[in-house]
Every structure is written in structure tokens, then in C-alpha cells.
VONUTI-684805 format. One record per atom (N, C-alpha, C): residue number from 1; atom name; x, z, y. Coordinates in steps of 0.1 Angstrom, whole numbers, plus 5000, padded with zeros to 4 digits. Each point is the difference from the previous one (the first is absolute). Example, Ala and Ser with C-alpha at 12.3 -4.5 7.8 and 13.67 -1.06 7.14 Angstrom:
2
1	N	5132	5078	4943
1	CA	4991	5000	5012
1	C	5009	5000	5012
2	N	4996	4993	5011
2	CA	5009	5000	5011
2	C	4992	5008	5011
***
This chain:
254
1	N	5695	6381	7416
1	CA	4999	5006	5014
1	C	4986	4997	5006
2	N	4990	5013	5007
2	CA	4988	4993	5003
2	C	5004	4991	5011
3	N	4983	4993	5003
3	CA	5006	4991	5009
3	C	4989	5002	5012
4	N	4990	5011	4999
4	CA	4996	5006	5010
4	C	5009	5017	5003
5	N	5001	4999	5014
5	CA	5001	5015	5007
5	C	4989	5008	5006
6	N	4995	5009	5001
6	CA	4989	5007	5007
6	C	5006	5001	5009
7	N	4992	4999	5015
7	CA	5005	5007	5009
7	C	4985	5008	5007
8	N	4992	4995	4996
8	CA	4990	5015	5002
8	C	4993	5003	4989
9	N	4988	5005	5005
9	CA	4996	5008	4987
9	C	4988	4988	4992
10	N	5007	4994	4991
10	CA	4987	4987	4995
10	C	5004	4987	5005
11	N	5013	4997	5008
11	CA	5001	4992	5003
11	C	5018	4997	4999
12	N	4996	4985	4995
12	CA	5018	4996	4991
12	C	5007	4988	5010
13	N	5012	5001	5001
13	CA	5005	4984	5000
13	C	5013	4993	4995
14	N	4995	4988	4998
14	CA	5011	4992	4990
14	C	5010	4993	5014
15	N	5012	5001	4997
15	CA	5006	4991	5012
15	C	5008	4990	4988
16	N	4997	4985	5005
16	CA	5008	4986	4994
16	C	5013	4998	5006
17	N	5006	4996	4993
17	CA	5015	4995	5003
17	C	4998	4989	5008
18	N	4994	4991	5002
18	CA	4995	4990	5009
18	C	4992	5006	5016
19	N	5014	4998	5006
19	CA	4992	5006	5015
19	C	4996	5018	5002
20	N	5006	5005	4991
20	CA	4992	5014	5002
20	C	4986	4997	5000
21	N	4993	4995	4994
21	CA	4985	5000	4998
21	C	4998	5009	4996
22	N	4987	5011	5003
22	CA	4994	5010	4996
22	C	4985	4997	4996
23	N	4999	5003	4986
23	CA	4982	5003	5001
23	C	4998	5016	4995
24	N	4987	4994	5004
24	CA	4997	5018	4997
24	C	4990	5000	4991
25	N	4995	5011	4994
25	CA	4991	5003	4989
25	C	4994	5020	5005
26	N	4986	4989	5003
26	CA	4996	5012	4998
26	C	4991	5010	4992
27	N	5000	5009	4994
27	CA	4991	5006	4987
27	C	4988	5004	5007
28	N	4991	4997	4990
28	CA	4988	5004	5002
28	C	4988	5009	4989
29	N	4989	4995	5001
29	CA	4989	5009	4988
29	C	5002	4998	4988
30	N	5002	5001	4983
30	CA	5000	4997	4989
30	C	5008	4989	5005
31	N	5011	5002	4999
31	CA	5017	4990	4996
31	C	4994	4985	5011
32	N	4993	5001	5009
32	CA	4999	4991	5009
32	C	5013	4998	5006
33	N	5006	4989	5004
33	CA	5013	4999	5013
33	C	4990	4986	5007
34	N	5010	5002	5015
34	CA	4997	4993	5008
34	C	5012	4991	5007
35	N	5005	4990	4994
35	CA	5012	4990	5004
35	C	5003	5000	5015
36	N	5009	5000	5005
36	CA	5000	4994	5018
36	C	5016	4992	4999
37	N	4996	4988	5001
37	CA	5014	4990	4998
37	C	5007	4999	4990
38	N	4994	4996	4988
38	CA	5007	5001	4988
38	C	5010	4985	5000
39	N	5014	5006	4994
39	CA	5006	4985	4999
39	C	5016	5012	5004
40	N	5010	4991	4996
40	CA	5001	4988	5004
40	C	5003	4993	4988
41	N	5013	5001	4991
41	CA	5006	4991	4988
41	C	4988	5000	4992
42	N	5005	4993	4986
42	CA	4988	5003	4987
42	C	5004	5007	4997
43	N	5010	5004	4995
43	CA	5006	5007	4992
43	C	4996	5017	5000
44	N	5003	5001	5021
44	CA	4993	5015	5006
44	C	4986	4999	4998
45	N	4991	4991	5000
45	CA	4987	4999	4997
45	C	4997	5007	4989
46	N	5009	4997	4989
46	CA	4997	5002	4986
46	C	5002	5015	4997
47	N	5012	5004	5006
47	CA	5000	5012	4999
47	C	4995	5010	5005
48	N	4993	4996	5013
48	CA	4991	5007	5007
48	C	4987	5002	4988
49	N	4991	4991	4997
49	CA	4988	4997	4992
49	C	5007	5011	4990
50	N	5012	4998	4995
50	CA	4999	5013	4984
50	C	5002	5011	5007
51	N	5005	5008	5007
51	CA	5001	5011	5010
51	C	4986	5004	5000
52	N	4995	4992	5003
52	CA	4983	5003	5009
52	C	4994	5004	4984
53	N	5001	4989	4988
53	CA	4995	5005	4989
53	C	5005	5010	4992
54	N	5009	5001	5006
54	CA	5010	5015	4991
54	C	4992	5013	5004
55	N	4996	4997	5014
55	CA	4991	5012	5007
55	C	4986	5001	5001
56	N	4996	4991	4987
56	CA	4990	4999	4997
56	C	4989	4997	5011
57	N	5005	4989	5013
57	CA	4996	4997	5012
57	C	4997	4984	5004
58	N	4988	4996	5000
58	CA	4993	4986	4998
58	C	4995	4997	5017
59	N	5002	4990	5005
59	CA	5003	4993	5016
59	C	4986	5004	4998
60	N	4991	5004	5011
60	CA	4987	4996	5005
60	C	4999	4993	5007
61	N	5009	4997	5011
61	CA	4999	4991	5012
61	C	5016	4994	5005
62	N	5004	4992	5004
62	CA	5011	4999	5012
62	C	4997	4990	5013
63	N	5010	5007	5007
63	CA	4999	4993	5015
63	C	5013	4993	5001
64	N	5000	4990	5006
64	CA	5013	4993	5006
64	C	5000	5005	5014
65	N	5008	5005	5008
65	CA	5001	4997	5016
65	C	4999	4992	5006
66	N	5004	4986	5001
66	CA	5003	4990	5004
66	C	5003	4988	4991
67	N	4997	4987	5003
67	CA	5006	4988	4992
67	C	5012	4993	5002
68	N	5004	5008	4998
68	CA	5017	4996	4997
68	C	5004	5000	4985
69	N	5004	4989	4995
69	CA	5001	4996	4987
69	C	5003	5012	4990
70	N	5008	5012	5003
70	CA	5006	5010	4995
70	C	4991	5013	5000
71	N	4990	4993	5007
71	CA	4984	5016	4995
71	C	4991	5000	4996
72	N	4999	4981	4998
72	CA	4991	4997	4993
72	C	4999	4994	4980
73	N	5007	5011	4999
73	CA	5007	4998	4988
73	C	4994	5009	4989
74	N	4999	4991	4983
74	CA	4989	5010	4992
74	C	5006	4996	4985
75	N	4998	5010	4990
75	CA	5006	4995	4987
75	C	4988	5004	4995
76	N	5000	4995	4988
76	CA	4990	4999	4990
76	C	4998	5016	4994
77	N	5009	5003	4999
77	CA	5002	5019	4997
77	C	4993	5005	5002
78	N	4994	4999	5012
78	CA	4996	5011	5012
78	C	4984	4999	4999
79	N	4998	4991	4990
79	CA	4985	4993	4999
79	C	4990	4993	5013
80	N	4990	4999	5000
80	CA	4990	4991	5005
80	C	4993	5015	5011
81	N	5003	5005	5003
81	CA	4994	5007	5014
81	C	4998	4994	5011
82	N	4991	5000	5013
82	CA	5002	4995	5009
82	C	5011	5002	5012
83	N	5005	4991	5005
83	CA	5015	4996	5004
83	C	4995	4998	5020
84	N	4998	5010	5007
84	CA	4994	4996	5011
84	C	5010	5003	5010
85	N	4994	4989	5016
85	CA	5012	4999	5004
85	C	4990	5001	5015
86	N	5006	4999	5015
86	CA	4989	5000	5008
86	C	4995	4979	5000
87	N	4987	4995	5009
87	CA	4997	4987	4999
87	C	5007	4993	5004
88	N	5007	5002	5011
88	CA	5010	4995	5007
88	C	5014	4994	4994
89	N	5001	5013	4989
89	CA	5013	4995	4992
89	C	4999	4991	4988
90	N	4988	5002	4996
90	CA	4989	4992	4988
90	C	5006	4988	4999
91	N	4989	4997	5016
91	CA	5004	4984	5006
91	C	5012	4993	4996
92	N	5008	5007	5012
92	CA	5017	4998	4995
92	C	5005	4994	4990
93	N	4999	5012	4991
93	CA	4999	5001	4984
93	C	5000	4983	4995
94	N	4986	4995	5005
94	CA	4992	4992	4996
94	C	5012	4990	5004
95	N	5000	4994	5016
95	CA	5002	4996	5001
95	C	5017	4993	4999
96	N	5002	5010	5008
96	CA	5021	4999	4995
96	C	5002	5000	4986
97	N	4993	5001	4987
97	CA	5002	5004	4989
97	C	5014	4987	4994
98	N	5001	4986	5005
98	CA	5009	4997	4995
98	C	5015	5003	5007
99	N	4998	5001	5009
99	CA	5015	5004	5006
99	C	5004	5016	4997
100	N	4989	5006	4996
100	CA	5002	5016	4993
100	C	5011	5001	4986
101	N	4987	4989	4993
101	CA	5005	4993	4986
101	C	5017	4999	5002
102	N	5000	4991	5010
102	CA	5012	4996	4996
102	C	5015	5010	5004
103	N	4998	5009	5008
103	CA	5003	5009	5005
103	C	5003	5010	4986
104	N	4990	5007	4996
104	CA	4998	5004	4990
104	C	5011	4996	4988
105	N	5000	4989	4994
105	CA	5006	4994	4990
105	C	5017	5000	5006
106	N	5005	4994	5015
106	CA	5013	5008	4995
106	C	5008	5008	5006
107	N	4988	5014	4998
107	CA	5003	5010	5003
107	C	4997	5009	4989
108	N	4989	5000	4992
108	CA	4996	5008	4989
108	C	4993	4992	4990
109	N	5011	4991	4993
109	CA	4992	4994	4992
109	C	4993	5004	4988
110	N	4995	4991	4994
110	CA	4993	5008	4984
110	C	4985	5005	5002
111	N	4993	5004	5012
111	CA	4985	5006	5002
111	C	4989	4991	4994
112	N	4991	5006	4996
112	CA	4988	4988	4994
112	C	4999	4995	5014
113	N	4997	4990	5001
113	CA	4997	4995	5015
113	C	4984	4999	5000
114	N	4992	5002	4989
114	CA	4987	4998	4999
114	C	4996	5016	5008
115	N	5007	5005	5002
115	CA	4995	5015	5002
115	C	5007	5004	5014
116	N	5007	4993	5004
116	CA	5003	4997	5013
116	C	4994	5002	5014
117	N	4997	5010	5007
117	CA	4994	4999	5009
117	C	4984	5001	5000
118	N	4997	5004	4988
118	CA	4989	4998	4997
118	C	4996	5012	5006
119	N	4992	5001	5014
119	CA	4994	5011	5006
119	C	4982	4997	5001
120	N	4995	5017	5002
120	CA	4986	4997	5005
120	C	4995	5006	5015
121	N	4995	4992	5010
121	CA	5003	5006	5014
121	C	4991	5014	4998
122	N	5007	5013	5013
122	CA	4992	5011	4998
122	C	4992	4997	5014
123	N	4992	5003	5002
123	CA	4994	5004	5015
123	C	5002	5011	5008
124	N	4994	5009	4991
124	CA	5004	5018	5000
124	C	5013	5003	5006
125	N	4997	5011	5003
125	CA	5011	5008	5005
125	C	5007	5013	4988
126	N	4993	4998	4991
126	CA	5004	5010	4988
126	C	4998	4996	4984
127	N	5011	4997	4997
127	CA	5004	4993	4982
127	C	4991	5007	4992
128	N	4991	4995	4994
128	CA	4991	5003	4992
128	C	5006	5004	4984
129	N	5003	5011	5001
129	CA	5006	5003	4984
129	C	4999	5014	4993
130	N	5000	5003	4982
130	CA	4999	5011	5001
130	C	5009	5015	4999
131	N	5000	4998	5015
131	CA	5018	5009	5006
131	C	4998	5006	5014
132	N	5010	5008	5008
132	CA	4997	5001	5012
132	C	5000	4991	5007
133	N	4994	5006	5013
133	CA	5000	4989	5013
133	C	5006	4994	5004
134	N	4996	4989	4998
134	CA	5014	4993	5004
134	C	4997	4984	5014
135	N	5003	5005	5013
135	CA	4996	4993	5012
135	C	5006	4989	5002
136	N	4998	4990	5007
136	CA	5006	4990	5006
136	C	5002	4996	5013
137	N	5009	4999	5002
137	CA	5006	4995	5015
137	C	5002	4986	5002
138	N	4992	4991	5001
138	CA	5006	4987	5002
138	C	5000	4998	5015
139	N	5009	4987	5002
139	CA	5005	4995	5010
139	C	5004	4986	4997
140	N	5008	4999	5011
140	CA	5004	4985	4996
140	C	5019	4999	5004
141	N	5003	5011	5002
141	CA	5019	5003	5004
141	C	5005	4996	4987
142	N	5011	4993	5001
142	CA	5008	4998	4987
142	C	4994	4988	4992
143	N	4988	4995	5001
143	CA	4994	4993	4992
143	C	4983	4997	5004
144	N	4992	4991	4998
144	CA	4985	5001	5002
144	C	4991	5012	4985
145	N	4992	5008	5006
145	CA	4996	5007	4987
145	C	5004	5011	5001
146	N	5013	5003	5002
146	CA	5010	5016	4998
146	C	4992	5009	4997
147	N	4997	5007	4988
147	CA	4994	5011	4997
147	C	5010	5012	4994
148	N	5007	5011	5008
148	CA	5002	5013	4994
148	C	4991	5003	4997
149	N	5002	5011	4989
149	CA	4991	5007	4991
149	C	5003	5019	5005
150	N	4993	5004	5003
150	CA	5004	5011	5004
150	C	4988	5013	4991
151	N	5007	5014	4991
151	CA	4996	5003	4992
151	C	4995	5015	5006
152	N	4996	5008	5001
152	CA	4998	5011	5013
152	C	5003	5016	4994
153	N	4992	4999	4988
153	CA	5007	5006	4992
153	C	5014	5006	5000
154	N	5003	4992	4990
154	CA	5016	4999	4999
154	C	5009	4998	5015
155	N	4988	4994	5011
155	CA	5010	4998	5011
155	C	5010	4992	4998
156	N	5000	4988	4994
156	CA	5010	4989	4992
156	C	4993	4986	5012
157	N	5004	4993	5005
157	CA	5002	4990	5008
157	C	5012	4988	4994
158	N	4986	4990	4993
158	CA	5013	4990	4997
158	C	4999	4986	5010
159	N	5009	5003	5003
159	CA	5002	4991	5013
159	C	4997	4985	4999
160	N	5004	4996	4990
160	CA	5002	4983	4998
160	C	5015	4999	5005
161	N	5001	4989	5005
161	CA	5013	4991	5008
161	C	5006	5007	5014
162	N	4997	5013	4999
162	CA	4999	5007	5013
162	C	5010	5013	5000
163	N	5002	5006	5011
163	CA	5002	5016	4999
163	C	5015	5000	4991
164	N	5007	4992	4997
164	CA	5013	4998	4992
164	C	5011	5005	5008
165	N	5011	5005	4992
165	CA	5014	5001	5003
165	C	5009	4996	4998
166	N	4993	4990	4996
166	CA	5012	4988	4997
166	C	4996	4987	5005
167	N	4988	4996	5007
167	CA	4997	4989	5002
167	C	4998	5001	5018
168	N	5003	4995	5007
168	CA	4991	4998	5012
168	C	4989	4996	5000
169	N	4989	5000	5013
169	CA	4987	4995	4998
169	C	5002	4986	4997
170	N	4991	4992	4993
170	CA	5004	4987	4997
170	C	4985	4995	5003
171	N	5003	4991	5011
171	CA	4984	4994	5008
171	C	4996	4986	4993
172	N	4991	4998	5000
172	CA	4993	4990	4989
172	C	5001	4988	5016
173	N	5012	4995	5002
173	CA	5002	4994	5010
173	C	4990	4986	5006
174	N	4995	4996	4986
174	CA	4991	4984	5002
174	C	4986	5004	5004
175	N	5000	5011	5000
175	CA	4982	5003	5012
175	C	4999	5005	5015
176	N	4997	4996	5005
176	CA	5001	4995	5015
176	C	5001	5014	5006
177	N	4999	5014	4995
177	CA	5008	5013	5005
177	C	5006	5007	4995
178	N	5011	4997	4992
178	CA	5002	5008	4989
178	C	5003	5012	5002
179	N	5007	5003	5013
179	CA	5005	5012	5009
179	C	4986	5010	5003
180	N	4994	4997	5007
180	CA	4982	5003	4997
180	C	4997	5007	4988
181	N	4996	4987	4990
181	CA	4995	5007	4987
181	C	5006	5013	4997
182	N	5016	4996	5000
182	CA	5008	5014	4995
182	C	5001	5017	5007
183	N	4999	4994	5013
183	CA	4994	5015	5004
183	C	4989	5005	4998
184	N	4989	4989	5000
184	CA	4987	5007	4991
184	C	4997	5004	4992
185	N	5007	4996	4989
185	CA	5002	5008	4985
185	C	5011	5012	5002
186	N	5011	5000	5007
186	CA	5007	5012	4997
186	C	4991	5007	5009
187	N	4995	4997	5009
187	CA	4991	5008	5004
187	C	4987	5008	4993
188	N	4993	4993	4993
188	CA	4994	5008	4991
188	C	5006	5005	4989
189	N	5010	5001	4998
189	CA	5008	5009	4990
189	C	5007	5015	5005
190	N	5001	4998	5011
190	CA	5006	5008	5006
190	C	4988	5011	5009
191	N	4990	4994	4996
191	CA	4983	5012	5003
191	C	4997	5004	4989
192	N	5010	4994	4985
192	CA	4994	5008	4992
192	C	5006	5018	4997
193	N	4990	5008	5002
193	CA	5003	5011	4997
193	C	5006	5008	4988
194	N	5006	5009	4998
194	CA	5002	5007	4986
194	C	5009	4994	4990
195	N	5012	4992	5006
195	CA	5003	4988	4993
195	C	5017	5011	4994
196	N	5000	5001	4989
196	CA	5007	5010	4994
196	C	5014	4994	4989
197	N	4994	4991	4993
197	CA	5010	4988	4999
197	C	4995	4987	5005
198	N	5011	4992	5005
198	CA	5001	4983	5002
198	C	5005	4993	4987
199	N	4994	4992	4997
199	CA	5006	4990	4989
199	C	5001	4985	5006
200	N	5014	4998	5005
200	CA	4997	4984	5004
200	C	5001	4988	4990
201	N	4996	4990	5006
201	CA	5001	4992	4987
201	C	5010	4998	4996
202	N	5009	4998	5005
202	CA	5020	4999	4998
202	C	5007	5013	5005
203	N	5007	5008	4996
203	CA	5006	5014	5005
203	C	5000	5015	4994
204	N	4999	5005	5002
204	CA	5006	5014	5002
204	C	4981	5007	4998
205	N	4997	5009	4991
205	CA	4991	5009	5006
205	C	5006	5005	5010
206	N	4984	5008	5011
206	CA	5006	5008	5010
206	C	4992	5011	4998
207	N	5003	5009	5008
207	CA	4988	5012	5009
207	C	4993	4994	5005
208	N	4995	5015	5006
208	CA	4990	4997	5012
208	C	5012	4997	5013
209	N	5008	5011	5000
209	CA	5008	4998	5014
209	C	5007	4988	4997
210	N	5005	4992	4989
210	CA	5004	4988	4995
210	C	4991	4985	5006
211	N	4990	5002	4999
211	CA	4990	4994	5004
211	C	4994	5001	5019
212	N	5002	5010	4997
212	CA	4999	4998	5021
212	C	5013	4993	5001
213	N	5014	5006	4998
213	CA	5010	4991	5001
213	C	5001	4989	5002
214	N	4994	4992	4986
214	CA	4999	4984	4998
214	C	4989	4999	5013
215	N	4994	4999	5003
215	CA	4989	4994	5008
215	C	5005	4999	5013
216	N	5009	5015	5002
216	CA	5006	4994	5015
216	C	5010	4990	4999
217	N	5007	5000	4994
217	CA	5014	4990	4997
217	C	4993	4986	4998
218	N	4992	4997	4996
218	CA	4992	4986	4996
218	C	4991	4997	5015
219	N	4995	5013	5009
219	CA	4994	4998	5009
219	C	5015	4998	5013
220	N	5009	5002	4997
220	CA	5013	5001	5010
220	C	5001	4985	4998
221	N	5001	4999	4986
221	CA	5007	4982	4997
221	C	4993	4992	5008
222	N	4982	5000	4997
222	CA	4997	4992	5010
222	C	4997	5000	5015
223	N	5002	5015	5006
223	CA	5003	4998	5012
223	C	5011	4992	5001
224	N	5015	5001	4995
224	CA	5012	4993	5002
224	C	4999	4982	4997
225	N	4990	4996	4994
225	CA	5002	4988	5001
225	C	4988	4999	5012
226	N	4988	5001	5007
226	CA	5000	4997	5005
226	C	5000	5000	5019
227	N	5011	5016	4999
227	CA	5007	5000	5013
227	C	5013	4994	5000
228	N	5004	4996	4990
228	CA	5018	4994	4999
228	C	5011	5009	5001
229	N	4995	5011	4992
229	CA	5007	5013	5001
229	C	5012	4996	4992
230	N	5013	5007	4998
230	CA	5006	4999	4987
230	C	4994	5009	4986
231	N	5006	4997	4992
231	CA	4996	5000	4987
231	C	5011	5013	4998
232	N	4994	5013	4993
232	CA	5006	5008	4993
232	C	4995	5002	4987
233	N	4992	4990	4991
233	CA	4993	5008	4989
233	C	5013	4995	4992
234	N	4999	5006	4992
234	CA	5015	5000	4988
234	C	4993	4989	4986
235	N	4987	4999	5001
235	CA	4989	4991	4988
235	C	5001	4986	5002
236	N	5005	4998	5014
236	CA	5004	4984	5006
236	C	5007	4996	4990
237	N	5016	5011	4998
237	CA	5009	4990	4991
237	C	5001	5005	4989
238	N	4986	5000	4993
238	CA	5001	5001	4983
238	C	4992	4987	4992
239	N	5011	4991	4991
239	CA	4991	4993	4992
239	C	4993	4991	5010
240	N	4991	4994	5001
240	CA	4992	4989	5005
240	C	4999	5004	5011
241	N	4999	5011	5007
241	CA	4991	5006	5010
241	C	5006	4988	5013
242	N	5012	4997	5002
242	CA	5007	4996	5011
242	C	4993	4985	4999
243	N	4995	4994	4990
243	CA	4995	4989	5003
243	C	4989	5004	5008
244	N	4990	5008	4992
244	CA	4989	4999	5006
244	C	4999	5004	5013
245	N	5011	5011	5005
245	CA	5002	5003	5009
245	C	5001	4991	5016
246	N	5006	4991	4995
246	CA	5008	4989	5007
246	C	4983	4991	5000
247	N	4995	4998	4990
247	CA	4987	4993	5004
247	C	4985	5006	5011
248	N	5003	5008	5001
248	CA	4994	5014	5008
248	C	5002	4995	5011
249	N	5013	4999	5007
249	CA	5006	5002	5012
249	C	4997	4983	5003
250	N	5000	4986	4992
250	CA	4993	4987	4999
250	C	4987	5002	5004
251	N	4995	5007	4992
251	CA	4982	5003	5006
251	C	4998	5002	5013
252	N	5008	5015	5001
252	CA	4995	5003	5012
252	C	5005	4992	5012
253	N	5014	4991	5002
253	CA	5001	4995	5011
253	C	4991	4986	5000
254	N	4988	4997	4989
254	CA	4991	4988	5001
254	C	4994	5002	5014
***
């Protein structure tokens, strides 16, 4: 069974049993591809890398979105390309790397850990690879760093940690605005134009009208936490979300 789907034209994605994780793959010039969040098991790793070689298709580049143990993930398969992330997340990377580690191990054990996180910061606003355009949106919502990747082309927007239908916004609560940051990043996502599919990092591809959708619903949630509205999103009680949920509503009454 493959283990990429197209959903535009040059542009694939793998979803993991772990979390609905999505990466994407996208094709480029002479059998180029271009990774965005590869991971999550080894096992999916492995099958991803023979897929890619079945189609006679060799990584030029990948991006992580964010440093969150689960994007910053790499198998030996996939070879020695450069693995770039924004500086912000680098840091992170750098620094949280043992509580990542450990995170990592018992949740997906088995990864070389030498290859772990192993990012190179970008500065740019556009992944240097030999493929289409492919832009960046960083912020700092959901995480420090947050870089979607947005493809203009194809009109493919991969969101990172964001724009989900199955997840609520999830605020990177230990930075002194996390409510802030997060409308600044869905905010610049939601200026991006021409956006034809959404790929979140956990969820459901969407549309375009799928995609305005998400942004209001995620823009509703955080109006509701911080007017003290009630809660109608239905993402609250799926899976984890009620914890994090419940730590939201802790933040905000700090």
C-alpha cells in the first residue's frame, strides 16, 4: 500500500498512526523532493525513504515547522540533505534537546538519536532547493520558531501545529504571551492568499473553504478563552485536547 497520497499536482502526504502526523513531500527538478516534517515511527520513516526510492525521488532539502520532538525527526534512509528549521526553533532544538530526547524515546522509540534534531537555522524567507517555491511563514504561536511552509504553485499551505480539525489551538503557555503570539501567527496565515489545500500537522487535509473555516474556529476559541465565553468546539473533547484545554483556561486566569 503506498504510503504517500497526492493531493495536488507534485505534491504528496504521508499521515502516521501516531497523532495523525502528516508530512508532506514535495517533487521537484530531476527526481528532487523537498521533506516538510518527516517522522513519525521508524518503521513509517522506512517506508517513506523506499516510496521516495521506488519513484526514483532523492530529498534535496527538508524543513521541520517547529521543535517539537515529533518534527524534528530523521532516518538515515532519507540521506544527508540539509534539514532546516527557522533560528528560533534551532535554538530550542538546541536547547530543550534532553527533555525532547526523552519525550521522544517513550513515545517513538528506536530513532538514531545521533540524527535527532539535527537542524540548520534558515534566515530567508524561501527554502533553498531544487523544486518550486516554497515560502515561509514564521512566528512564534504554538511554539518559538513556527515556520509553515507555504507552496504557491500548487497553492498547498502546510500549516505545522496549526489550522487542525482535530486539535484546538494549543498555546505554547511558558512564554509570557502565549495568547499574543498565537494570534500573530494565525494571523499571518490567514493573509496568506491562494491557499487551496491546508495540511495540518495533526488532521484532516482541507480546502481552501476548509481552511478559512479552521482559522475562524481557532480564531473563535481564542476569543472564548479570553472573554469567558462558553466553549462550543467539539476538538475540546477529543484525546488529550481537554487537558490542554483545561491548562489554557489556568493561563489565562494568571
Amino acid at each position: 500500500m503506498p504510503v504517500l497520497t497526492e493531493i495536488a499536482a507534485g505534491v504528496f502526504v504521508a499521515t502516521s498512526r501516531f497523532a495523525r502526523t502528516n508530512t508532506v513531500v514535495v517533487t521537484g527538478t530531476d527526481g528532487a523532493c523537498l521533506i516538510v516534517d518527516p517522522g513519525v515511527m521508524v518503521d513509517e520513516m522506512a517506508r517513506l525513504a523506499d516510496e521516495l526510492a521506488a519513484r526514483a525521488l532523492r530529498v534535496s532539502a527538508a524543513w521541520s515547522t517547529h521543535p517539537h520532538w515529533d518534527h524534528v525527526l530523521w532516518h538515515p534512509a532519507l540521506g544527508d540533505s540539509p534539514r532546516y528549521a527557522a533560528s528560533a526553533a534551532v535554538r530550542i532544538a538546541e536547547t530543550e534537546r534532553a527533555a525532547m530526547v526523552a519525550e521522544l524515546e517513550r513515545s517513538a522509540p528506536g530513532h538514531d538519536l545521533a540524527l535527532f534534531g539535527q537542524l540548520t537555522p534558515l534566515a530567508a524567507d524561501v527554502i533553498e532547493w531544487d523544486g518550486p517555491t516554497a515560502h515561509v511563514i514564521v512566528h512564534n504561536g504554538h511554539a518559538p520558531g513556527h515556520g509553515a511552509v507555504f507552496l504557491p504553485g500548487p497553492g498547498v499551505l502546510a500549516a505545522g501545529d496549526m489550522c487542525s480539525d482535530v486539535e484546538i489551538p494549543l498555546l505554547d503557555t511558558v512564554e509570557p504571551d502565549p495568547l499574543g503570539d498565537y494570534r500573530v501567527g494565525l494571523g499571518a496565515l490567514a493573509a496568506v492568499t491562494g491557499v487551496r489545500r491546508v495540511v495540518p500537522g495533526h488532521g484532516s487535509v482541507g480546502d481552501g473553504g476548509e481552511f478559512r473555516r479552521r482559522i475562524a474556529a481557532d480564531t473563535a476559541y481564542l476569543d472564548q478563552l479570553v472573554q469567558g465565553r462558553p466553549f462550543d468546539d467539539p476538538r475540546i473533547d477529543s484525546g488529550w485536547m481537554r487537558a490542554a484545554h483545561d491548562e489554557h483556561l489556568r493561563c489565562c486566569q494568571r
